[in-house]
C-alpha positions as CSV (number, residue, x, y, z in Angstrom):
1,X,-43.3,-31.6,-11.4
2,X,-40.5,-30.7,-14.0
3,X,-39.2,-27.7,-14.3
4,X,-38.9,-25.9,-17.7
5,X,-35.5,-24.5,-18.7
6,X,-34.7,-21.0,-18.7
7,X,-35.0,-19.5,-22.0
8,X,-31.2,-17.6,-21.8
9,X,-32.5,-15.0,-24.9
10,X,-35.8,-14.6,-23.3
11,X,-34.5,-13.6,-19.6
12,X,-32.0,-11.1,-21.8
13,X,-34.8,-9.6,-23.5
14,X,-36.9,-8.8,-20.5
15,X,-33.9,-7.4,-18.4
16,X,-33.6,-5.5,-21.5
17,X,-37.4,-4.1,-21.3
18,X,-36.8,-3.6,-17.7
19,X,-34.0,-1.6,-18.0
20,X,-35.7,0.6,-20.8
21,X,-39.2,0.8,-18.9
22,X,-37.7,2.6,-15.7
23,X,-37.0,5.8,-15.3
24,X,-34.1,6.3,-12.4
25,X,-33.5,9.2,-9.9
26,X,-30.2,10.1,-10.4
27,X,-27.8,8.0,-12.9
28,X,-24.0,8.1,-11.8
29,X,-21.8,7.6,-14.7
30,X,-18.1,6.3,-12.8
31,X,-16.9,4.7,-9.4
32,X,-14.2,6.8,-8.1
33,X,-14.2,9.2,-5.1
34,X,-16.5,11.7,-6.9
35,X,-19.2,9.2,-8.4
36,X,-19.3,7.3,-4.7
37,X,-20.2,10.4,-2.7
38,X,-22.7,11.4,-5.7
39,X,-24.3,7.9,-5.0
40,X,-24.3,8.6,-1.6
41,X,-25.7,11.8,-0.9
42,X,-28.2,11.2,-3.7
43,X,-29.4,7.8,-1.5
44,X,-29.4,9.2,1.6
45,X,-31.8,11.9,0.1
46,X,-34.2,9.1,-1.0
47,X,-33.6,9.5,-4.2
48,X,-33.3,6.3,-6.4
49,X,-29.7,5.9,-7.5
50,X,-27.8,4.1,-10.2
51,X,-24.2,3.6,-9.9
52,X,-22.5,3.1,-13.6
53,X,-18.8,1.0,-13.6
54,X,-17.7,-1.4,-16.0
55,X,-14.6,-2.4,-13.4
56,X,-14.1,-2.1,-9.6
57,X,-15.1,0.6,-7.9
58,X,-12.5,3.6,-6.7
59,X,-11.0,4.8,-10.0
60,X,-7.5,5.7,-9.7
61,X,-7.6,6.0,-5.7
62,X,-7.8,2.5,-5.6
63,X,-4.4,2.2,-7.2
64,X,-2.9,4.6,-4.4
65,X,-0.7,2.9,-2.3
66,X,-0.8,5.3,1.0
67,X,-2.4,8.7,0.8
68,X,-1.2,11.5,3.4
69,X,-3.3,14.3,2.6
70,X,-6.8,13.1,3.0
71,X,-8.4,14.5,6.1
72,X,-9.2,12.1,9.3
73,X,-6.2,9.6,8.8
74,X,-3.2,11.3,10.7
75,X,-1.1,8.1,9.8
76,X,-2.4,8.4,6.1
77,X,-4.7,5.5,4.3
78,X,-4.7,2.8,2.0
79,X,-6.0,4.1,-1.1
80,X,-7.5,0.5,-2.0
81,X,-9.3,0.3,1.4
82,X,-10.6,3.9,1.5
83,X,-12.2,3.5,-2.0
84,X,-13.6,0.2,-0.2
85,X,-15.3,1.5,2.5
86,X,-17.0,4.4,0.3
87,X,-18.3,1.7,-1.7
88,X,-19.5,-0.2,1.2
89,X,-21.3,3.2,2.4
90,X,-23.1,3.9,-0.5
91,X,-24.1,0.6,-0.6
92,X,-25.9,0.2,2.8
93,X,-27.7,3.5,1.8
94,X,-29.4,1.4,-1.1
95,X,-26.7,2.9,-4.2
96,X,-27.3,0.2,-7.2
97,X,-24.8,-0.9,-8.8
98,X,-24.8,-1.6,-12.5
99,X,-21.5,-3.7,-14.0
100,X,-21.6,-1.8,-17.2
101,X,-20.1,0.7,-19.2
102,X,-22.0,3.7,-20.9
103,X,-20.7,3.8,-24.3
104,X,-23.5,6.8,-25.6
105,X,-25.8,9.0,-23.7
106,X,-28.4,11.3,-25.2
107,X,-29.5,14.4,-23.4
108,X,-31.2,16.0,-25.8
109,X,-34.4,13.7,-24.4
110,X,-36.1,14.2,-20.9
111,X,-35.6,11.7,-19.0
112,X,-31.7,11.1,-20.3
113,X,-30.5,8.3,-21.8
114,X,-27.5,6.1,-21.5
115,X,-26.4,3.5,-23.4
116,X,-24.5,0.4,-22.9
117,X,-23.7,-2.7,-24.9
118,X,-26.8,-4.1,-23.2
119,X,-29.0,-2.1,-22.4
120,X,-30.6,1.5,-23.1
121,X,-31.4,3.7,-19.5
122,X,-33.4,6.4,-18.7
123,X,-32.3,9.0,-15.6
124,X,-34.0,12.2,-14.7
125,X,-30.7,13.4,-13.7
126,X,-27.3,12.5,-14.6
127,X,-24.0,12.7,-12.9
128,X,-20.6,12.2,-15.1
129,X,-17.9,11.2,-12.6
130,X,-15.4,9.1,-15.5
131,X,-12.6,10.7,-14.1
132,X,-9.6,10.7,-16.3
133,X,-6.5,8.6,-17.2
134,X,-3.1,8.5,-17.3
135,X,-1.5,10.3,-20.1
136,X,1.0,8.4,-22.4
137,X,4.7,10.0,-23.8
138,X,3.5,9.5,-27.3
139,X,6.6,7.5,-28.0
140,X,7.5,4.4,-30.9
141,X,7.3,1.6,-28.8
142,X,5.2,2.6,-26.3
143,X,1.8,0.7,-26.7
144,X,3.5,-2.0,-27.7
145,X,5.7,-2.6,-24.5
146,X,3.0,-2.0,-22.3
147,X,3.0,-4.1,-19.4
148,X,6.7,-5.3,-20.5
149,X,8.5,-2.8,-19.2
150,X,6.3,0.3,-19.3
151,X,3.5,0.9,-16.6
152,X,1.6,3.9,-15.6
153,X,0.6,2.8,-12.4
154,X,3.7,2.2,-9.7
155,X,2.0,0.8,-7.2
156,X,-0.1,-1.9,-9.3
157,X,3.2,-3.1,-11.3
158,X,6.1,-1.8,-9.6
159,X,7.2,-5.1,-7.4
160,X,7.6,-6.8,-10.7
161,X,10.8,-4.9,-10.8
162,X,12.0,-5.4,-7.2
163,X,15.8,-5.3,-7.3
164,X,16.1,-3.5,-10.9
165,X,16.8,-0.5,-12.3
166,X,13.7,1.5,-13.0
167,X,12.9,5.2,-14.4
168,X,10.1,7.6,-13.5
169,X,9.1,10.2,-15.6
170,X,7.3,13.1,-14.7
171,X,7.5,16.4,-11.9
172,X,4.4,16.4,-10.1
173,X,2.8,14.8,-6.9
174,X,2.6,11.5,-8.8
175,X,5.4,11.1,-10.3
176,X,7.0,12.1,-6.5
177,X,5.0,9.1,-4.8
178,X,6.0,6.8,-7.1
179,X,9.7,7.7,-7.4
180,X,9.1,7.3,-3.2
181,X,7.7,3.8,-3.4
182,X,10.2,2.6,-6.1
183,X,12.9,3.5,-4.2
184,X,12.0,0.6,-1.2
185,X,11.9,-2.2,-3.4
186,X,14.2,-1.3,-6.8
187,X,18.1,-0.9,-6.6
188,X,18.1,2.2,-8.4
189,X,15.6,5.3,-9.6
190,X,15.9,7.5,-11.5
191,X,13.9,10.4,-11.9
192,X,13.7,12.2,-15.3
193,X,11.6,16.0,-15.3
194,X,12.1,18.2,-18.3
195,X,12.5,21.3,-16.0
196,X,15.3,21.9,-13.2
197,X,12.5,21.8,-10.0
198,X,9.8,19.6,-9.4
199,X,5.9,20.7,-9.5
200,X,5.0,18.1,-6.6
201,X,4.3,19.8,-3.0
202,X,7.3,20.8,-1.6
203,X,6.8,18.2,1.5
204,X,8.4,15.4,-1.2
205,X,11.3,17.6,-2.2
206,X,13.5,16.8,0.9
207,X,12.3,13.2,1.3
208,X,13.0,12.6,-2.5
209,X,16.6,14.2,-2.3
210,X,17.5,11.9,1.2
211,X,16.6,8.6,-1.1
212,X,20.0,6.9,-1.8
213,X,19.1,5.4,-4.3
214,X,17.5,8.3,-6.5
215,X,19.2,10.2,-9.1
216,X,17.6,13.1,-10.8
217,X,18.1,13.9,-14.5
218,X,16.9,17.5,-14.7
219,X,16.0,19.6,-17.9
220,X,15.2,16.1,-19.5
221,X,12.9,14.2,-21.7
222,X,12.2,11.0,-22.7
223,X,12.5,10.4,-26.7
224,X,13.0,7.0,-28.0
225,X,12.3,3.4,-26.0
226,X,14.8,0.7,-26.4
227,X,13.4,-2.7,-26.3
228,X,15.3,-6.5,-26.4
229,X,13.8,-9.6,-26.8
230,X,10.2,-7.7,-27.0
231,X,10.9,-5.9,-23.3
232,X,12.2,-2.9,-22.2
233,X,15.5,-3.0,-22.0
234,X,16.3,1.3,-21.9
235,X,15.5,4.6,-22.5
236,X,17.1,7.6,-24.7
237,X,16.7,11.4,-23.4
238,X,17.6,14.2,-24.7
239,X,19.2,16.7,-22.1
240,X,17.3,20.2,-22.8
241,X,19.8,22.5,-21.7
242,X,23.1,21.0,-24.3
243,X,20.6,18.8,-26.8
244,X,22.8,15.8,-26.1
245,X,21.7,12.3,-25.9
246,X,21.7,10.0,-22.9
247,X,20.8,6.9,-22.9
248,X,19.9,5.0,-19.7
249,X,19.6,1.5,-19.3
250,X,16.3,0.4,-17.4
251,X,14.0,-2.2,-16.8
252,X,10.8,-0.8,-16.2
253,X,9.8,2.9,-17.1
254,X,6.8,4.2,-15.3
255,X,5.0,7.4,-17.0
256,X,3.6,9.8,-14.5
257,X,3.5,13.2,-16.6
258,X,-0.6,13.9,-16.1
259,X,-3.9,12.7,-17.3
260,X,-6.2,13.2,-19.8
261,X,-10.3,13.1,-19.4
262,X,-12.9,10.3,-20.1
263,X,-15.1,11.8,-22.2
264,X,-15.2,10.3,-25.4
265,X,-18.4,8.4,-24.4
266,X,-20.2,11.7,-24.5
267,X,-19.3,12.2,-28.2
268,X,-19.8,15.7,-27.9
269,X,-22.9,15.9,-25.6
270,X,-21.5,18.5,-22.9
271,X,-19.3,21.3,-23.5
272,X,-15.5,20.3,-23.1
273,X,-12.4,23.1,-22.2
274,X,-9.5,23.4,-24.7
275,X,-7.8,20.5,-22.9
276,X,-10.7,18.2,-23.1
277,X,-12.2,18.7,-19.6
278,X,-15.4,18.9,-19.2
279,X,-16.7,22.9,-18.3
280,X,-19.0,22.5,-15.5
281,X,-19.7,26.0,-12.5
282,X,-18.6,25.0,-9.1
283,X,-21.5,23.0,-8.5
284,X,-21.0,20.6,-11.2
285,X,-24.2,22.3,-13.1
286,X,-23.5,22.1,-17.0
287,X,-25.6,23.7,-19.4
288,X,-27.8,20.6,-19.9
289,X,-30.4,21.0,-16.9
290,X,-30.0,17.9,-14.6
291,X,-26.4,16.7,-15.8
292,X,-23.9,17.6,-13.6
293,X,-19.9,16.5,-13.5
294,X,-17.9,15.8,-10.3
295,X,-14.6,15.0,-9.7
296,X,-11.1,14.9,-12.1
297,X,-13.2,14.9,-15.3
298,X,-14.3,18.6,-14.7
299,X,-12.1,21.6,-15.3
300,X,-10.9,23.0,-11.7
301,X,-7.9,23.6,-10.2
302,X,-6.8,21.1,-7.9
303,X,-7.7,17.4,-9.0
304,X,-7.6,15.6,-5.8
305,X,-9.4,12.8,-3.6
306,X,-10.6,15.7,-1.2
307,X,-12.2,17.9,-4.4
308,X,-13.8,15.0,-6.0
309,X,-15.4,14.3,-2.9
310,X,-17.0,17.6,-2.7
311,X,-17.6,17.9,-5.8
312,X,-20.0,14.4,-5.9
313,X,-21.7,15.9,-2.5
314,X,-22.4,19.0,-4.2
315,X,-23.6,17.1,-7.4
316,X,-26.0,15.0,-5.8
317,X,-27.5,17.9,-3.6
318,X,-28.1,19.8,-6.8
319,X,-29.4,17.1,-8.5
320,X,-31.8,16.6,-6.0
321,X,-33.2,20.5,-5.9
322,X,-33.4,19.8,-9.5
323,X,-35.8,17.0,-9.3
324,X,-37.7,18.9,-6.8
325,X,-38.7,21.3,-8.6
């Protein structure tokens, strides 16, 4: 008997149908810390659960090199492989994954609706877990040397520059890890804050000032890139505190001066802060019954692993009264 071939469009179509014709539990919008705990709380309450991602699971944690502050790990942990195994435990509690990315949502409908470039899906409760991104300098240059030079992400690009010069801008926790990790494998850091003390925990401050290799350049900040042969070849501050000029001659330049939210998928939908955030009460509830927001992507105070985590927990338990009732 001969078989007849699939019908590519057809199969499309149907998916397409399918996806329209159910109605899920609890829709997860993001894969990080916060959107992984959502997914599984909300399966291991029975509840039918989505999980949204366009790329691997585990958000910016799974860029993290070694975390120290994460509770249970007295040696610290692998970002990479902790966002691994919270994957793998949502999974075995029946999470569904879904490769795509929501590019629209409309909550003015019961059940929700999220689009992506496929398909259109219907939740009776959403959680936004998008986390948030790096934030650029806002510098000529910038975009364009992107992955020639500039990075945002140490870990993910900084062995490219093993043995070079390198410069880390920022004063926070980030910027303090990376500055750390540079230091093993570049000959020389330097680390450029526009104030005269760091904002990272003090616990770096000590380990950052034994680094031979580390130079601070205090009440600084970055304003023009300098580029050769397409690449970055150095970087021009200003000195705050005389309003000279220094420049300093680099190879790679790697931005770590905070982040900025996901949101622009939501085009409005839920009520955002002044700086973009999304304004959400301590359990995630926004002012759209059943959509809740977990994780860096919410305003809060402290935008860590260890809050995003709570925060998808208490998401997906309030999600869960809410379908209850």
């Amino acid at each position: 008997m001969t078989e007849e071939p699939v019908n590519n469009e057809t199969s499309a179509e149907c998916k397409a149908a399918a996806a329209e014709d159910q109605v899920i539990d609890v829709a997860v919008v993001g894969a990080g810390p916060a959107g992984l705990t959502a997914g599984l709380y909300a399966a291991r309450a029975g509840l039918e659960t989505v999980l949204f991602e366009r790329i691997a699971p585990g958000g910016q944690l799974a860029q993290t090199e070694h975390m120290e502050n994460y509770p249970g790990f007295p040696d610290g942990t692998n970002g990479f492989e902790l966002a691994f195994s919270m994957k793998q435990q949502a999974d075995r509690f029946g999470v569904r994954n879904v490769g795509e990315e929501v590019l629209g949502v409309d909550f003015t409908q019961n059940p929700k609706v999220l689009k992506t470039a496929f398909n259109e899906y219907r939740a009776n409760s959403v959680i936004i877990a998008t986390g948030a991104r790096p934030r650029k300098l806002g510098l000529e240059l910038e975009d364009d040397l992107q992955g020639r030079g500039v990075s945002y992400c140490a870990t993910c690009d900084g062995n490219f520059f093993r043995d070079k010069e390198v410069m880390v801008v920022g004063g926070g926790n980030t910027a303090a890890a990376d500055a750390i990790y540079l230091s093993r494998i570049c000959k020389k850091v330097y680390l450029v804050h526009r104030r005269d003390k760091l904002r990272a925990t003090a616990i770096y401050h000590k380990r950052l000032e034994d680094l031979p290799n580390l130079e601070f350049v205090w009440n600084a900040v970055p304003r023009k890139l300098v580029a050769d042969e397409g690449k970055l070849a150095g970087v021009r501050v200003e000195l705050l505190d005389s309003g000279e000029e220094r420049d300093i001659a680099v190879d790679g330049l790697f931005v770590a001066v905070g982040t900025e939210p996901n949101t622009e998928f939501l085009d409005g939908a839920l009520t955002m802060d002044e700086t973009g955030y999304l304004v959400a009460d301590e359990t995630g509830a926004t002012e759209v019954p059943g959509v809740y927001v977990a994780g860096d992507v919410r305003t809060k105070g402290l935008r860590q692993v260890v809050t995003a985590v709570a925060d998808g927990a208490l998401c997906a338990e309030e999600a869960a009264e809410y379908l209850a009732i």
